[in-house]
Jmol script that loads the backbone (N, CA, C; Angstrom):
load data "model"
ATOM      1  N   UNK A   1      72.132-327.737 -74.983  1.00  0.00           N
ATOM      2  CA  UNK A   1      73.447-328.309 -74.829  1.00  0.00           C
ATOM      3  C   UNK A   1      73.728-328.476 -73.347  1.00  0.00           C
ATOM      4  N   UNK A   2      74.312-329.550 -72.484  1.00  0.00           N
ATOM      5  CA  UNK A   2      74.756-329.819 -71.750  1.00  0.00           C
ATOM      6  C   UNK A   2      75.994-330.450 -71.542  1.00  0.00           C
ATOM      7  N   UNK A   3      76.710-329.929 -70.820  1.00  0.00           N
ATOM      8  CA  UNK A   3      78.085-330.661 -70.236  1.00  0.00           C
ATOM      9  C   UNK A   3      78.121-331.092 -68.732  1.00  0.00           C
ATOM     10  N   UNK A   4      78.469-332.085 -69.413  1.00  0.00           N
ATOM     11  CA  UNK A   4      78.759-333.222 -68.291  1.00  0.00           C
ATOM     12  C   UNK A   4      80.383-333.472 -68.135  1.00  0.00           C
ATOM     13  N   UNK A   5      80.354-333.761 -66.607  1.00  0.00           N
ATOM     14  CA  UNK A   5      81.801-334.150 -66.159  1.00  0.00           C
ATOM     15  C   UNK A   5      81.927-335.156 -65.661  1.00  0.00           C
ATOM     16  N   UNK A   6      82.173-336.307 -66.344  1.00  0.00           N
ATOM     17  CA  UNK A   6      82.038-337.190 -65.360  1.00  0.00           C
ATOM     18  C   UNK A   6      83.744-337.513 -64.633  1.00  0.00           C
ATOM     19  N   UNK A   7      83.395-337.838 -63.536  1.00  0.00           N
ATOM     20  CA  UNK A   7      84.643-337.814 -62.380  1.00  0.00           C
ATOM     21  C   UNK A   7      85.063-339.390 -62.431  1.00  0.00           C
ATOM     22  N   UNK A   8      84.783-340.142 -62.408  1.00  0.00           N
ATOM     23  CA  UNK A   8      84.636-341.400 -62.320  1.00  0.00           C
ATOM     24  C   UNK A   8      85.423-342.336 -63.399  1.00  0.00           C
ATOM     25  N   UNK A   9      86.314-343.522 -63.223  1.00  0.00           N
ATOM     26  CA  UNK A   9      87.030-343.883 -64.454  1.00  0.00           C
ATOM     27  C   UNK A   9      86.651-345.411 -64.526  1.00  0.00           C
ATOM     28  N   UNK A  10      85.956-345.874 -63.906  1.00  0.00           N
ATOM     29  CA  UNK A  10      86.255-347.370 -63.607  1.00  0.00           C
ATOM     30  C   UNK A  10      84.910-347.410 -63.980  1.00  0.00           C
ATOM     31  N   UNK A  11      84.650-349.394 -64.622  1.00  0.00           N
ATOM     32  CA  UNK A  11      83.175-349.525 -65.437  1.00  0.00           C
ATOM     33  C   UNK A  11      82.393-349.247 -64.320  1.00  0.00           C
ATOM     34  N   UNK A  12      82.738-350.431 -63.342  1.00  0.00           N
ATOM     35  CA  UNK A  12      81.753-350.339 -62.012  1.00  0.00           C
ATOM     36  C   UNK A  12      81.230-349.435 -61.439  1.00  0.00           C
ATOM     37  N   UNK A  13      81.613-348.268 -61.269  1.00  0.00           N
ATOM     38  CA  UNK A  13      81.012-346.599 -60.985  1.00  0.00           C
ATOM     39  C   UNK A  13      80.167-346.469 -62.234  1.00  0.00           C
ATOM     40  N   UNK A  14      80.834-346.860 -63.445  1.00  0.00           N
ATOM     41  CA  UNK A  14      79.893-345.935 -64.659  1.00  0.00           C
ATOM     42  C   UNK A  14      78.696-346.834 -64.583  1.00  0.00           C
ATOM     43  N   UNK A  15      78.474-347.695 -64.576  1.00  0.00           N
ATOM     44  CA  UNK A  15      77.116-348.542 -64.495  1.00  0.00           C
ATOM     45  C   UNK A  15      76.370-347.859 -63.583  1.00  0.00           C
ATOM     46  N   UNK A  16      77.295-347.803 -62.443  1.00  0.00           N
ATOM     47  CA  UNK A  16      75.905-347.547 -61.253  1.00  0.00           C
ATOM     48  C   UNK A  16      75.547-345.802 -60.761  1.00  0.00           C
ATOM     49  N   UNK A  17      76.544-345.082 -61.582  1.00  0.00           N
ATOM     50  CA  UNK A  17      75.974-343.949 -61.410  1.00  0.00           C
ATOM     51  C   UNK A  17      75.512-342.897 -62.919  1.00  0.00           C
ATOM     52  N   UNK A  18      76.557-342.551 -63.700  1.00  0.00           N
ATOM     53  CA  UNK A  18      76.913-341.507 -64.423  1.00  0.00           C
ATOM     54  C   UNK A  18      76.236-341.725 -65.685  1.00  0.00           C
ATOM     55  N   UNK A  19      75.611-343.128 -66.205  1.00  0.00           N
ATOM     56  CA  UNK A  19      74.713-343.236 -67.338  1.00  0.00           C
ATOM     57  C   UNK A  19      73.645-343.039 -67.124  1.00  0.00           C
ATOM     58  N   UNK A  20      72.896-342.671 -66.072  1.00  0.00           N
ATOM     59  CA  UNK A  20      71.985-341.919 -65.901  1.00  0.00           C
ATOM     60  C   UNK A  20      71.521-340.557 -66.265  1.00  0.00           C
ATOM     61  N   UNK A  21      72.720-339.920 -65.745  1.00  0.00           N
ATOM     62  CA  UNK A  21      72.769-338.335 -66.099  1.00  0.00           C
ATOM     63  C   UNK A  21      72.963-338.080 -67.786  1.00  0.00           C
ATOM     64  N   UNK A  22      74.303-339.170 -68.231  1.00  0.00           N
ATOM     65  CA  UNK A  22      74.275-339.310 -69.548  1.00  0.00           C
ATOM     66  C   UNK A  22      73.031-339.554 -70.664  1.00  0.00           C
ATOM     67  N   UNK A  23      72.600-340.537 -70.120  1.00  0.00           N
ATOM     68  CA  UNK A  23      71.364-340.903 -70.837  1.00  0.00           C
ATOM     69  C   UNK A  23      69.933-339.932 -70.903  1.00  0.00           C
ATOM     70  N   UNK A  24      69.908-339.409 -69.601  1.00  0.00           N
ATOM     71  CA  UNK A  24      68.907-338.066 -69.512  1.00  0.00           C
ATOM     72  C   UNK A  24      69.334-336.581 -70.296  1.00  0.00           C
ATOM     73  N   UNK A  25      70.608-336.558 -70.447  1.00  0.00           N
ATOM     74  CA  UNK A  25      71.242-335.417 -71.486  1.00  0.00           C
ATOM     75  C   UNK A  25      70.698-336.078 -72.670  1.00  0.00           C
ATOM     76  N   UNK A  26      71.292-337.046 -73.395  1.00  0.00           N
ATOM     77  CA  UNK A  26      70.997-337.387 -74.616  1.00  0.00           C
ATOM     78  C   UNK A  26      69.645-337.352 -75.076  1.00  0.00           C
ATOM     79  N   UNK A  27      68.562-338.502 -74.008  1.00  0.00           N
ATOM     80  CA  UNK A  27      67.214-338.091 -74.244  1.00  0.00           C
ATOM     81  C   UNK A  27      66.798-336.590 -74.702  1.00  0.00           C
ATOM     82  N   UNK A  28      67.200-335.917 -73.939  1.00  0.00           N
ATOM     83  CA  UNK A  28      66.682-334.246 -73.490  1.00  0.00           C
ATOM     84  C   UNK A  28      67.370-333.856 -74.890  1.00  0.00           C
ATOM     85  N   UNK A  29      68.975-334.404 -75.511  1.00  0.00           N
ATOM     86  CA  UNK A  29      69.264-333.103 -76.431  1.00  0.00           C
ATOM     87  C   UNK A  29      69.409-334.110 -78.028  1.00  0.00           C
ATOM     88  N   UNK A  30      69.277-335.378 -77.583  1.00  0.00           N
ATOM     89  CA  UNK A  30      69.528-335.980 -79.011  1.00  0.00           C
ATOM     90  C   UNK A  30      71.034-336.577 -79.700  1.00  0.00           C
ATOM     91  N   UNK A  31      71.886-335.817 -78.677  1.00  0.00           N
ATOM     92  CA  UNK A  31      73.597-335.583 -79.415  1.00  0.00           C
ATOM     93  C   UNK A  31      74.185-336.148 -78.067  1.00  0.00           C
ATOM     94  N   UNK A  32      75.496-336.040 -78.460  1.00  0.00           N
ATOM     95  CA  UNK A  32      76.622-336.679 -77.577  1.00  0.00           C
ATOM     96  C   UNK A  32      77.616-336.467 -78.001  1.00  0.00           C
ATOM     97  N   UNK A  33      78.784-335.719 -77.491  1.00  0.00           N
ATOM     98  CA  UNK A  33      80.135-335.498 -77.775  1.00  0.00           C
ATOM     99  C   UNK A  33      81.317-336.002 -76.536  1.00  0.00           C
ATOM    100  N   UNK A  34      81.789-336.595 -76.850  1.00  0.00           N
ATOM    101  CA  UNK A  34      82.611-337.371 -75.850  1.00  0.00           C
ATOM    102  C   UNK A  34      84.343-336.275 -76.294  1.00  0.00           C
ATOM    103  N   UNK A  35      84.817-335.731 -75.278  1.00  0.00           N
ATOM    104  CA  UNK A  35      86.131-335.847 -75.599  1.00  0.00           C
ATOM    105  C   UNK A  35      87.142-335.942 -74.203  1.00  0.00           C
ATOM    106  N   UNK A  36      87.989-336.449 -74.501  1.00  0.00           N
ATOM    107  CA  UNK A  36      89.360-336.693 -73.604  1.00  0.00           C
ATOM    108  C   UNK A  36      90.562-336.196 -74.567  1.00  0.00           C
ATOM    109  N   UNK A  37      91.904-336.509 -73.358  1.00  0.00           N
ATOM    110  CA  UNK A  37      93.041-336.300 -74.130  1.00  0.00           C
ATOM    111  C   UNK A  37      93.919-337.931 -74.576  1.00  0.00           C
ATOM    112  N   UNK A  38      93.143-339.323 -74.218  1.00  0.00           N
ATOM    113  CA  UNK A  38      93.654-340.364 -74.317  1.00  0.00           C
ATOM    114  C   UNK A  38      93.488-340.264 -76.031  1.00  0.00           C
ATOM    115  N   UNK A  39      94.190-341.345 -76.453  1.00  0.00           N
ATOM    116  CA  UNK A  39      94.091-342.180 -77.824  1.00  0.00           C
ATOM    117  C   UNK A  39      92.816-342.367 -78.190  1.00  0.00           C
ATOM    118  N   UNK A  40      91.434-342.258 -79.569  1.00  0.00           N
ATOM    119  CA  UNK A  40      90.555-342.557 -79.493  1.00  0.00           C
ATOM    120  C   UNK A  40      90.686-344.256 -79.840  1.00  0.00           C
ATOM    121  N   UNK A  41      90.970-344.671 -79.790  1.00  0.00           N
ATOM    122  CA  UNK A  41      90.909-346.700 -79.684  1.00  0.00           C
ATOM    123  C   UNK A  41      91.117-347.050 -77.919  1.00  0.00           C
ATOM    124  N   UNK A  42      89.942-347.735 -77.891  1.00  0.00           N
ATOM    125  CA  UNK A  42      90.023-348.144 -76.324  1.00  0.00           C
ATOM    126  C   UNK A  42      90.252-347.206 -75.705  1.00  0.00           C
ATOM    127  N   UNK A  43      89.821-345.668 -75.989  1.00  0.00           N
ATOM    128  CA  UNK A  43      90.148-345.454 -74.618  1.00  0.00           C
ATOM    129  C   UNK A  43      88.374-345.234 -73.684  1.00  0.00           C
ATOM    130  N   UNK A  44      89.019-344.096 -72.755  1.00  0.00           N
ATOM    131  CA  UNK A  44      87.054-344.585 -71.885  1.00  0.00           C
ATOM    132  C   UNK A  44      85.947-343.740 -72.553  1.00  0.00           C
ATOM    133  N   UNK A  45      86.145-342.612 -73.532  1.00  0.00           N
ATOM    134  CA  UNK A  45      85.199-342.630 -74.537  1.00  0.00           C
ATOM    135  C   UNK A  45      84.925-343.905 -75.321  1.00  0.00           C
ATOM    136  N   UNK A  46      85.273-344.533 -75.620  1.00  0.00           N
ATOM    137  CA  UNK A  46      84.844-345.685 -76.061  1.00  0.00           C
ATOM    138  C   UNK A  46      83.316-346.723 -75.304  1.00  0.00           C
ATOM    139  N   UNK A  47      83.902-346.911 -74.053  1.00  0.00           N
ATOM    140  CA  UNK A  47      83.206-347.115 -72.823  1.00  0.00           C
ATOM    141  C   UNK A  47      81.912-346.308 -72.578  1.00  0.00           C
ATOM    142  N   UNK A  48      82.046-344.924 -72.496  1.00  0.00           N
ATOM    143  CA  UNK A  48      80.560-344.129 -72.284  1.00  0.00           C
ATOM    144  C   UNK A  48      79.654-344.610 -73.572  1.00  0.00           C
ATOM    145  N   UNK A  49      80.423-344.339 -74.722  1.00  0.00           N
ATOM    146  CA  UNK A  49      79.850-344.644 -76.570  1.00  0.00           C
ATOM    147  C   UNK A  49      79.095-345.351 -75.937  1.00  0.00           C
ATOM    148  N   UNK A  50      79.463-347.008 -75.957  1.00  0.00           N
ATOM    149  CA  UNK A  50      79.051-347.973 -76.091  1.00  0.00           C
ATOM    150  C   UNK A  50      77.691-348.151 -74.951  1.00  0.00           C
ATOM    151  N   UNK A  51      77.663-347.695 -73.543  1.00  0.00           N
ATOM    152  CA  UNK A  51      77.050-347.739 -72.835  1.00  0.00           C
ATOM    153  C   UNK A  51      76.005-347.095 -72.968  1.00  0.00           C
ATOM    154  N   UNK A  52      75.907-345.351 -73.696  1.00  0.00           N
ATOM    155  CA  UNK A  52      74.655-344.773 -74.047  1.00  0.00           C
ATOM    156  C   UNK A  52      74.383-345.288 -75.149  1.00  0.00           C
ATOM    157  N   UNK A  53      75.208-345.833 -76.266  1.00  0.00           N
ATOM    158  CA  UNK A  53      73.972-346.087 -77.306  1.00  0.00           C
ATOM    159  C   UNK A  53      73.271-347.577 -76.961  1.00  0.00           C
ATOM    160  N   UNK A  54      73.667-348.359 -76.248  1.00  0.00           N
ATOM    161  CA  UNK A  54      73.168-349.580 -75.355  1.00  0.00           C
ATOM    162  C   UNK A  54      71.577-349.197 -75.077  1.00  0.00           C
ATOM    163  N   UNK A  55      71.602-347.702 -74.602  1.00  0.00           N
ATOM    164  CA  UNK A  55      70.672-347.386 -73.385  1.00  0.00           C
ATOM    165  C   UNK A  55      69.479-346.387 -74.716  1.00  0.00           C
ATOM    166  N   UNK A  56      70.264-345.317 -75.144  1.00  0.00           N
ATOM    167  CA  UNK A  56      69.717-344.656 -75.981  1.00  0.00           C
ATOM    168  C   UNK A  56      69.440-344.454 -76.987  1.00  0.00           C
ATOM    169  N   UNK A  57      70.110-345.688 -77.940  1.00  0.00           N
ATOM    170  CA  UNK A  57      69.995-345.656 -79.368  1.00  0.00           C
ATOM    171  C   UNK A  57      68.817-344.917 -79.673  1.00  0.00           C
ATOM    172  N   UNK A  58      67.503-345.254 -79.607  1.00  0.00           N
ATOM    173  CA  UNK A  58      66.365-344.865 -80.445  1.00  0.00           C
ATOM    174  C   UNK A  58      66.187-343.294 -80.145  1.00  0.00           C
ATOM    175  N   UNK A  59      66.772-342.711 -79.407  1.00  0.00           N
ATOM    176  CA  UNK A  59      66.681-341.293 -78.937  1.00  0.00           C
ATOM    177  C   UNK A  59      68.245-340.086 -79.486  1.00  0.00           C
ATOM    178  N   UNK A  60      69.070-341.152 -79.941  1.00  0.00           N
ATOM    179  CA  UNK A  60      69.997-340.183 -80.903  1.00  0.00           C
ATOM    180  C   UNK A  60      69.463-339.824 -82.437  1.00  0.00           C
ATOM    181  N   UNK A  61      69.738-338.444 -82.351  1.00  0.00           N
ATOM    182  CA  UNK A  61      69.650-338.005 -83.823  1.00  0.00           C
ATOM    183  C   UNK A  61      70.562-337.765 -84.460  1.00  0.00           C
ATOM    184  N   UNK A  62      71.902-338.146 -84.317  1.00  0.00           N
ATOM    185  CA  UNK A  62      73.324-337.559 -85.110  1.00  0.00           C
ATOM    186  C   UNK A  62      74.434-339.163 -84.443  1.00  0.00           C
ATOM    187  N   UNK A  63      74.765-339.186 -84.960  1.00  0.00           N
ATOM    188  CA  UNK A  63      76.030-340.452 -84.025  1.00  0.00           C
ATOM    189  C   UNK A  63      76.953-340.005 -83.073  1.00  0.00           C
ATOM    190  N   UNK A  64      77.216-341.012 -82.498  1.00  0.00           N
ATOM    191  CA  UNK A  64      78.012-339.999 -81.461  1.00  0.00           C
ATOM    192  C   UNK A  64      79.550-339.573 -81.650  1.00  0.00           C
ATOM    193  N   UNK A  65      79.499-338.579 -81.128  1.00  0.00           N
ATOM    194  CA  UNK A  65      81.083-337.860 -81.377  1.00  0.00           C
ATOM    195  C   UNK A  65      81.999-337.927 -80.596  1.00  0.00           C
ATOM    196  N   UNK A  66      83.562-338.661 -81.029  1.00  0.00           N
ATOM    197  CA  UNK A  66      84.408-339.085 -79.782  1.00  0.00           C
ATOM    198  C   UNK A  66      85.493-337.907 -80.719  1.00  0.00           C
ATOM    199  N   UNK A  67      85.590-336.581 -79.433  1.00  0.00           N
ATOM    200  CA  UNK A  67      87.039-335.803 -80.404  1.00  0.00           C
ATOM    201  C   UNK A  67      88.686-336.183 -79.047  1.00  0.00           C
ATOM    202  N   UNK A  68      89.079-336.859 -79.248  1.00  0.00           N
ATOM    203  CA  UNK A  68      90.396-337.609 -78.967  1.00  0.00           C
ATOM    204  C   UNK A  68      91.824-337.206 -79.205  1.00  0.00           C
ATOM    205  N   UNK A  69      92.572-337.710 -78.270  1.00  0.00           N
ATOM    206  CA  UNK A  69      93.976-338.055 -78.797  1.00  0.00           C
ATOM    207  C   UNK A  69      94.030-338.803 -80.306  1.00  0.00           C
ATOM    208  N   UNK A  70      94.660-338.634 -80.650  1.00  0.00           N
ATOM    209  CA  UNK A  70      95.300-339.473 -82.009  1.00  0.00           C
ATOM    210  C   UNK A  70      95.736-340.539 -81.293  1.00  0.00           C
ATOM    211  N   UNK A  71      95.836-341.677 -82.669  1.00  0.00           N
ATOM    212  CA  UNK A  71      96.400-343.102 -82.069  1.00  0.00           C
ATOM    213  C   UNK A  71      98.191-343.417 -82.517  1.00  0.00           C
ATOM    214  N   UNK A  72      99.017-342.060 -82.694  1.00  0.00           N
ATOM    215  CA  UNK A  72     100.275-342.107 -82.958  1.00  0.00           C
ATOM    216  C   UNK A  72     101.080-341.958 -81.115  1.00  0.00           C
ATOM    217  N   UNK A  73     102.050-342.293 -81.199  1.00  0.00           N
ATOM    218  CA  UNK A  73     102.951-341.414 -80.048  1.00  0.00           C
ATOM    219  C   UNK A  73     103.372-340.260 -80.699  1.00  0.00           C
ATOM    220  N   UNK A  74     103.242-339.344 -79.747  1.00  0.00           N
ATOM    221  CA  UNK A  74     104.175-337.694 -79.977  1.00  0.00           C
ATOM    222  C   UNK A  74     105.023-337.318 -78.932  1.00  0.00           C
ATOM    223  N   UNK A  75     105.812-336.562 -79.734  1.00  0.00           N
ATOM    224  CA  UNK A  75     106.649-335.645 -79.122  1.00  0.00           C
ATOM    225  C   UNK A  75     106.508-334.394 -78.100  1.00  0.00           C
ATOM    226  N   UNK A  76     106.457-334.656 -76.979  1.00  0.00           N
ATOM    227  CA  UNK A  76     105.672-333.276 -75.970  1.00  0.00           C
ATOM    228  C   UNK A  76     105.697-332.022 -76.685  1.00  0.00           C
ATOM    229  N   UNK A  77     106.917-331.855 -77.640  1.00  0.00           N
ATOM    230  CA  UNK A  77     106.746-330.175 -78.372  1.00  0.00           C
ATOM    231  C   UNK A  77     105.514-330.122 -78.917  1.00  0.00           C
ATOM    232  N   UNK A  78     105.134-331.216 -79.697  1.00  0.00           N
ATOM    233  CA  UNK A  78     103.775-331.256 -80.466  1.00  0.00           C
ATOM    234  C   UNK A  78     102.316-331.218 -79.785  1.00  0.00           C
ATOM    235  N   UNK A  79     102.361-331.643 -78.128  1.00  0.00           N
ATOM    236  CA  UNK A  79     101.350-331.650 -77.379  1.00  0.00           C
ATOM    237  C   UNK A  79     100.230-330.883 -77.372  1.00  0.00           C
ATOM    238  N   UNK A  80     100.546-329.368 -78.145  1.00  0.00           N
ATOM    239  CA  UNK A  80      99.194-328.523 -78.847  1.00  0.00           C
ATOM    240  C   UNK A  80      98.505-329.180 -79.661  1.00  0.00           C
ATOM    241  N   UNK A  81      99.112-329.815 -80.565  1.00  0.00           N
ATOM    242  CA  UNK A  81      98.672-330.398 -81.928  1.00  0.00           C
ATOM    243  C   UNK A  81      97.986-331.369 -81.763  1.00  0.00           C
ATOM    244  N   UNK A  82      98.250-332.639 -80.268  1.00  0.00           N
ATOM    245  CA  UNK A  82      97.450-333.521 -79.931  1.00  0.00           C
ATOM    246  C   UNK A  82      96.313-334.065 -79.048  1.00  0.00           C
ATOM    247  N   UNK A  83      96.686-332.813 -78.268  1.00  0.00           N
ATOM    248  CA  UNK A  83      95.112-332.578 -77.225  1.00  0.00           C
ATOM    249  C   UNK A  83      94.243-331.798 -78.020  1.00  0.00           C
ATOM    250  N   UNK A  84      92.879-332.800 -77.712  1.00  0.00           N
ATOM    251  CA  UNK A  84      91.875-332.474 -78.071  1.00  0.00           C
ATOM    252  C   UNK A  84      91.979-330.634 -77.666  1.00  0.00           C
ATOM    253  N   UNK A  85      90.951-329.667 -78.657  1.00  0.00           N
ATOM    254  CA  UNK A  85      90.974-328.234 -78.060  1.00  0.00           C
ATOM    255  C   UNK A  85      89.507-327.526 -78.214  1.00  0.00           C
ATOM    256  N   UNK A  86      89.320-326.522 -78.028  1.00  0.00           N
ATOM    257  CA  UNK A  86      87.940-325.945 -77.985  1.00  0.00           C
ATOM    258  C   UNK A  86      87.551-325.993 -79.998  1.00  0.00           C
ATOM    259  N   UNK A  87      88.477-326.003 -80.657  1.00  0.00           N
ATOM    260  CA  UNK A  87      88.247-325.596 -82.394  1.00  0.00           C
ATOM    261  C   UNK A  87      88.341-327.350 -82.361  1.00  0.00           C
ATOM    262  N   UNK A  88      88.558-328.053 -82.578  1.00  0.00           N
ATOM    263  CA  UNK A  88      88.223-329.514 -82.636  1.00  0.00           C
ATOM    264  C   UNK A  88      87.090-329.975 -82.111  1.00  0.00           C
ATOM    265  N   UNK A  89      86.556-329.555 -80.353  1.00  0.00           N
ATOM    266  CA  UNK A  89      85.290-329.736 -80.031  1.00  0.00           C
ATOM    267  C   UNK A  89      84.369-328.765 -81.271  1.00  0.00           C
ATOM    268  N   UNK A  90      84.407-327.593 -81.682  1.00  0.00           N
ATOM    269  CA  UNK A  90      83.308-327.142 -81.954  1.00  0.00           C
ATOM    270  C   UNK A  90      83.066-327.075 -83.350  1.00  0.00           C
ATOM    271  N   UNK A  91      84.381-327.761 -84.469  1.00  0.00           N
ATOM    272  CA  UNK A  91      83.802-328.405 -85.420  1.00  0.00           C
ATOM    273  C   UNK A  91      83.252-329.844 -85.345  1.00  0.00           C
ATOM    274  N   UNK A  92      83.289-330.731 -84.300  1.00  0.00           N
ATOM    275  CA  UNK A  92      82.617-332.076 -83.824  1.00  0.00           C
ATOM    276  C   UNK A  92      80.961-331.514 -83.912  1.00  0.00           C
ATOM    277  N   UNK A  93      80.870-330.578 -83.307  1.00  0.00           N
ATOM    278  CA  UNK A  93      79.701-329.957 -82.553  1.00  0.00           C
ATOM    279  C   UNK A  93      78.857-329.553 -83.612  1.00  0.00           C
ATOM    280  N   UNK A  94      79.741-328.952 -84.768  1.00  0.00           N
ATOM    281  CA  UNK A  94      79.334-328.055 -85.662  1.00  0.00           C
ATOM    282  C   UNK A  94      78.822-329.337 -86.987  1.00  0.00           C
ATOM    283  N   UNK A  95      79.187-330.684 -86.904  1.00  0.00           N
ATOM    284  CA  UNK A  95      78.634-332.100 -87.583  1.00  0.00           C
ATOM    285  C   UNK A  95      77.822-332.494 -86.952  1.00  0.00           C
ATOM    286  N   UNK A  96      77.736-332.695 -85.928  1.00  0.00           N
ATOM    287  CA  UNK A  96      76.438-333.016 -85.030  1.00  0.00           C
ATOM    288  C   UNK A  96      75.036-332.151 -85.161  1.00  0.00           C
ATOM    289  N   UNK A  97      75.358-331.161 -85.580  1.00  0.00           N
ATOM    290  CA  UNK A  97      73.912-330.089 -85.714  1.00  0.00           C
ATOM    291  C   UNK A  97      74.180-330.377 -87.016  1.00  0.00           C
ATOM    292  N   UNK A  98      74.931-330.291 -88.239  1.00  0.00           N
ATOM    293  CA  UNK A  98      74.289-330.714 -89.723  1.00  0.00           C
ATOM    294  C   UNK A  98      73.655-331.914 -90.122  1.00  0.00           C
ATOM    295  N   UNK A  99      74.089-333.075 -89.460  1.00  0.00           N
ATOM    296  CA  UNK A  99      73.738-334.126 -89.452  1.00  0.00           C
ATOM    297  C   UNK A  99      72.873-334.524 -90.114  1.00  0.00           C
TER     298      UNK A  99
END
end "model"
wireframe off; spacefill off
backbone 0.3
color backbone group
C-alpha cells in the first residue's frame, strides 16, 4: 500500500509531474483509491481516474476507488457525515482487496 499526496490541482502540473508516481504505485500495487472532500462528479478525483486508467489500465486488478463528498449541498452541522473519513476509506479499501 502506498499513499500518495499529491499537492498539485491544475491538469497542466498533473500531466507533467504526479502521474508518474501515480502510475508507478498502481503498477507496483494493482489498486487505486482516490479520496477528497469535493463532490464525487467532476471533481479532481475524477481527473487522476481518468488519467491512470489512460496510462494503466492493463495493470489494475480491482477498479478504481473514488471515496468523496456526496453530490447534495449540506448543512455545516452535518459536515461529519460528509467528509470523506478513515471508516469510509477503509471499507473502499476493504472492496478493493475482495475484488
Amino acid at each position: 500500500m502506498a499513499a500518495l499526496k499529491p499537492r498539485c490541482q491544475r491538469r497542466s502540473r498533473l500531466d507533467s509531474a504526479k502521474p508518474r508516481t501515480c502510475s508507478q504505485s498502481v503498477v507496483k500495487t494493482g489498486r487505486l483509491l482516490i479520496s477528497h472532500e469535493a463532490p464525487i462528479t467532476g471533481g479532481f478525483a475524477a481527473e487522476i481516474s481518468s488519467t491512470v486508467q489512460e496510462e494503466c489500465f492493463l495493470n489494475l486488478e480491482a477498479p478504481i476507488a473514488r471515496v468523496c463528498g456526496y453530490d447534495t449541498p449540506f448543512p455545516h452541522i452535518f459536515e461529519p457525515f460528509y467528509i470523506p473519513d478513515k471508516w469510509k476509506c477503509f471499507e473502499a479499501v476493504k472492496k478493493m482487496i475482495n475484488y
